[in-house]
N, C-alpha and C positions, 0 to 999 in steps of 0.2 A: 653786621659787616663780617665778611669772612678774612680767618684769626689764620696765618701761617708763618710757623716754628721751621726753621731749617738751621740745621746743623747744630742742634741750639746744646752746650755744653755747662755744666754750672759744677764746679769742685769746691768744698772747705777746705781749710785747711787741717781741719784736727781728724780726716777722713780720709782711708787708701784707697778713696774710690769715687770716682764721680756720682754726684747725688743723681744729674739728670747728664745720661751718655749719648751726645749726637743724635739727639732727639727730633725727628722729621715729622710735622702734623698738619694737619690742613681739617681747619674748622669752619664748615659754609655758612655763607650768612641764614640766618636766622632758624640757625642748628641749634639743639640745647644736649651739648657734649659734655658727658661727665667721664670725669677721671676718676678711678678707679684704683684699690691697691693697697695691700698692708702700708701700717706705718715705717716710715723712712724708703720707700719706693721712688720717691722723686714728685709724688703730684701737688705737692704745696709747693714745693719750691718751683715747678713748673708753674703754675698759677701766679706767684709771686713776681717771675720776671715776666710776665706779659705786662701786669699792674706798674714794673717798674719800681717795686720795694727788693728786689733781688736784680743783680746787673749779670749778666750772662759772661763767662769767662769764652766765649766765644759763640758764631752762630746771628740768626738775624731773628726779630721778631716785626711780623709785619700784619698791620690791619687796614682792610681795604685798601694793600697793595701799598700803603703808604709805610715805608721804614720806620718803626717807634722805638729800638732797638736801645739805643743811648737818648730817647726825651726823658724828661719828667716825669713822676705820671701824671702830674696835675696835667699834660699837655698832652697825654692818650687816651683819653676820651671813653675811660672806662670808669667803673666804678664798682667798688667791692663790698663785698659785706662778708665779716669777717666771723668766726666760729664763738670768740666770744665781742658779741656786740656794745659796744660803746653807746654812752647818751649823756647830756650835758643836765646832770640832777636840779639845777638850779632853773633849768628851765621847764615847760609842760608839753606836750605830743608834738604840738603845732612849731612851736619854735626849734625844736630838733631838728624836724623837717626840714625849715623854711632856713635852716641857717648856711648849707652851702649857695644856698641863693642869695641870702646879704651877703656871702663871702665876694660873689661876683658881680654885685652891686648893682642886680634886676632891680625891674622897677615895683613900688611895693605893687601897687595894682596886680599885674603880672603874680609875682610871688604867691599874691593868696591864692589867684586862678588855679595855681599849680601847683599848690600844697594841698589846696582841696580835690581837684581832677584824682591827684595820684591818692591819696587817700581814699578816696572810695572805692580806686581798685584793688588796693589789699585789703577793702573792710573796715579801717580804723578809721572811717571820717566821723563817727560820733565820740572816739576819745580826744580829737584833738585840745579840747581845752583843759585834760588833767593831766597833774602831775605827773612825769614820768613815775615816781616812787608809786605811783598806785595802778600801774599796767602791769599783767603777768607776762610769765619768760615768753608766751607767743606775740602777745601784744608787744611787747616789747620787737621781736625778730620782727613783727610788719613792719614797726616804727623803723628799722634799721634798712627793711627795703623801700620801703617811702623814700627815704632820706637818700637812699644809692639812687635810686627813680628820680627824681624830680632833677636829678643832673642833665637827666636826657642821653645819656651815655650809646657808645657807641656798641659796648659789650657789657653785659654782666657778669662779674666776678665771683665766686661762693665759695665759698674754705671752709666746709663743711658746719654751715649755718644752723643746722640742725641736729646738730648732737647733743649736745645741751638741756635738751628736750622731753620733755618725757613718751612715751610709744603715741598715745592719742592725740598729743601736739603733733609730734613729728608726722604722722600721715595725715594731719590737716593743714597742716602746713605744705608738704609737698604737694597737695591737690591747690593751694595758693599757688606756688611756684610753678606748677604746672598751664594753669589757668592763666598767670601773668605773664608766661612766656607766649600763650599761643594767641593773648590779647596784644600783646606789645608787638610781638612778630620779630622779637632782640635776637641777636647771636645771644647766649648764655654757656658759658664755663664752670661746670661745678663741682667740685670735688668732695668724696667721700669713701670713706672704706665699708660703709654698708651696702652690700650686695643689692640685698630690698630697694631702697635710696636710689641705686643706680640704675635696675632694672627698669621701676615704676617712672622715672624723672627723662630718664637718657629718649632720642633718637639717636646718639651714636655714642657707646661706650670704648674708653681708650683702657684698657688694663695696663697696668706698670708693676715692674717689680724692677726692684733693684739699678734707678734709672732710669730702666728699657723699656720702650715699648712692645709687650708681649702680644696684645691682638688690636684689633681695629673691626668695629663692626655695631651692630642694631646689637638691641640684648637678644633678640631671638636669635642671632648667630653665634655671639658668644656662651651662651648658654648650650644651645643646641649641636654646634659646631666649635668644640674650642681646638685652636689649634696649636698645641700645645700642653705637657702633662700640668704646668704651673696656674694655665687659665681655666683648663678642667676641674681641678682640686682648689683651685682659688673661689671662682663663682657659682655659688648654688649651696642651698641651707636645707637639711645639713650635705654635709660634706659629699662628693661620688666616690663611691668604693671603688676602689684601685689595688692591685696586688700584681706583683712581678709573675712574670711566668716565658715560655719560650713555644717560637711560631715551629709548628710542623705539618708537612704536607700529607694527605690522606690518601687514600687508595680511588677517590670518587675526583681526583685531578682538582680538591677542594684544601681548604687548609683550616686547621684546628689550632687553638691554644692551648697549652701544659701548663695547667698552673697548680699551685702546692695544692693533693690532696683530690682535683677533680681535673676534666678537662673541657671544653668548648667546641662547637666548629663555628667558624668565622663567618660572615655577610659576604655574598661576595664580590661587594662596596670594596672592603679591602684587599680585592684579591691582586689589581696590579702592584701597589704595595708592597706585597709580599713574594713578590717572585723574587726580589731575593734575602728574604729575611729567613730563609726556613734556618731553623740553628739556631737563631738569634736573641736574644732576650727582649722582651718589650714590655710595658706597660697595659695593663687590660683594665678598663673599668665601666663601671653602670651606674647612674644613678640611683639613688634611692626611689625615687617614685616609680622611675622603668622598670623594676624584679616584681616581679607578677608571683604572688601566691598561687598553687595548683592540688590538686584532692593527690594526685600518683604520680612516680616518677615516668621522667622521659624523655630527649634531647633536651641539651641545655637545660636540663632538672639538675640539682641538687638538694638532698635532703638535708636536713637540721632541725633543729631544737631555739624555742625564741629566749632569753637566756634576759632580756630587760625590757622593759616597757617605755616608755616616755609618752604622756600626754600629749596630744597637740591642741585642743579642741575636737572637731570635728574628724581631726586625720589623728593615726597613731604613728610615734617612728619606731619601730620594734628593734632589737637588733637579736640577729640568728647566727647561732654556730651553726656553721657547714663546711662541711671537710678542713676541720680544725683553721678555720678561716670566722672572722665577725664581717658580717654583711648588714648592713644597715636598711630598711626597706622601711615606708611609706603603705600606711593602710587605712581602710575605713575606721574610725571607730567603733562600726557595729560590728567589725568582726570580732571584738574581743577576749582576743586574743590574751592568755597570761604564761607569765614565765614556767617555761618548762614546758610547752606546748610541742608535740610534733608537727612540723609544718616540711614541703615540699616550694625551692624557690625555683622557678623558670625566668631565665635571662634572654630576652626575647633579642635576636640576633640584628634586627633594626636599631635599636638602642642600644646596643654595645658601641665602646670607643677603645682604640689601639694608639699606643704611642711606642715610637722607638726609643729603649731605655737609654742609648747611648746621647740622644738630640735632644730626647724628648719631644720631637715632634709629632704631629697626629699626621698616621697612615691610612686614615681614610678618604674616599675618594670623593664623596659627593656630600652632600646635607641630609642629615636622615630627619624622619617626619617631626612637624611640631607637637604629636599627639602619641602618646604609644598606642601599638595594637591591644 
């Protein structure tokens, strides 16, 4: 069912600032939207007042057009599964399950039908007759989606479910989550500050910060188009290198950047942008994976020296001195590469991003490719 947030306002009191400010979202049905966002950003307590465990200091919240703003939640027809999950130790798989259904005093018949249907689709239908005490943390996170499932819910709720986790849980679990979203066909809301998480899980990622909603869009837009320097530097592992610098116009009616130490010429994606920024101070940055190693210098080259190593597996993350700047860059492992190495980096003009340092807005003009050259 599709989830819409208008106006939606939530303050504490021990806080000089609204946790979640006038927050406007629109969630389509059988969307799986994740939120996004350091901690204290606002996306739990935004998650919390859809569920109805948090009451909105103003604003509506409405599912399938239906006002739920001041119900219960036992009477919004959602269901959450929470980051640390609960289970009733006295009882075994099945009866955790099966218990918001005696809660609403189905019939037993029924009951098993549906404790067993949903259990086979996270997997666990061969635990249900043991002990809770003797299921591990993932068995257990099914048992906790079972148990939200068998409601029959009209959204799925998630407060970052999977953190708890260890690395090989957690992306077999999200291939669960994944799998169960596109079997069920559910709206689902799920929040988490792991970028990975959000990327791999989301058709539509919300980022927040501080309250706000900073972007709206697929992970291939936010990733690739962020608009803004907070969603830039916020999403993507590791980090995009960013460095202040100021826009100036060239002799070829083209525009460059000054930044400490070297300079750039611009795409000229950003050229309307920039008529009138020449003077101005902005934001410049690249991804790590966009800076292309080259044997010589030459446009958009800069020279430098690799100064640290970091393993990845298969990729390395180097980081290079260049014009008394660290640059962070993404490479094979066979190139291997060690500290102290001369290298040459090329910042391919495609995969550049501009923000203006004042807005921090991004002054580009179109989506640049999902591929670098």
């Amino acid at each position: 069912m599709k989830v819409a947030l208008t106006n939606l306002v939530k303050r504490f009191a021990n806080s000089d600032r609204a946790a979640v400010n006038e927050l406007n979202l629109v969630i389509n049905e059988g969307e799986l939207a994740v939120l996004l966002g350091p901690s204290g950003c606002g996306k739990t307590t935004t998650l919390r007042m859809i569920a109805g465990l948090e009451q909105p200091d103003s604003g509506r919240i409405a599912i399938a057009e239906r006002d739920i703003t001041d119900l219960a939640p036992k009477d919004r027809r959602v269901a959450m599964v929470f980051q640390n999950f609960s289970m009733y130790p006295t009882m075994n798989v099945y009866d955790n399950i099966a218990f918001p259904l005696h809660a609403v005093k189905m019939k037993r018949g029924e009951i098993d039908r549906t404790v067993r249907e949903v259990a086979a689709l996270v997997n666990i239908d061969h635990l249900l007759e043991r002990s809770v005490r003797q299921v591990s943390g993932g068995e257990a996170q099914r048992v906790a989606l079972a148990r939200a499932m068998v409601r029959r819910p009209e959204v799925f709720l998630m407060d970052e479910p999977l953190s708890n986790l260890d690395a090989k849980l957690r992306a077999q679990l999200r291939t669960e989550i994944k799998r169960l979203h596109q079997d069920t066909g559910a709206t689902f809301v799920f929040v988490t500050h792991d970028q990975e998480e959000a990327m791999t899980l989301g058709d539509k990622i919300i980022v927040m910060n501080k309250g706000d909603i900073q972007q709206v869009g697929s992970p291939h837009e936010v990733f690739f188009a962020p608009q803004n320097a907070f969603v830039a530097s916020f999403v993507g592992t590791p980090s995009m290198n960013m460095f202040e610098g100021m826009v100036s116009a060239d002799d070829t009616a083209g525009y460059r950047v000054l930044l400490p130490g070297f300079e750039l010429t611009l795409p000229a994606r950003f050229h309307n942008g920039l008529a009138k920024m020449t003077g101005n101070r902005v934001i410049w940055g690249i991804r790590p994976e966009a800076v292309r190693l080259v044997a010589a210098p030459g446009e958009n080259t800069v020279g430098g020296e690799v100064e640290l190593v970091e393993a990845l597996g298969s990729r390395d993350l180097i980081f290079v001195r260049a014009a008394e700047q660290l640059f962070g860059v993404i490479v094979d492992a066979q190139a291997s590469l060690a500290v102290g190495a001369p290298c040459h980096l090329h910042f391919p003009g495609a995969q550049m991003h501009l923000f203006a340092a004042d807005s921090e807005r991004s002054l580009q003009n179109n989506l640049p490719p999902s591929v670098p050259p």
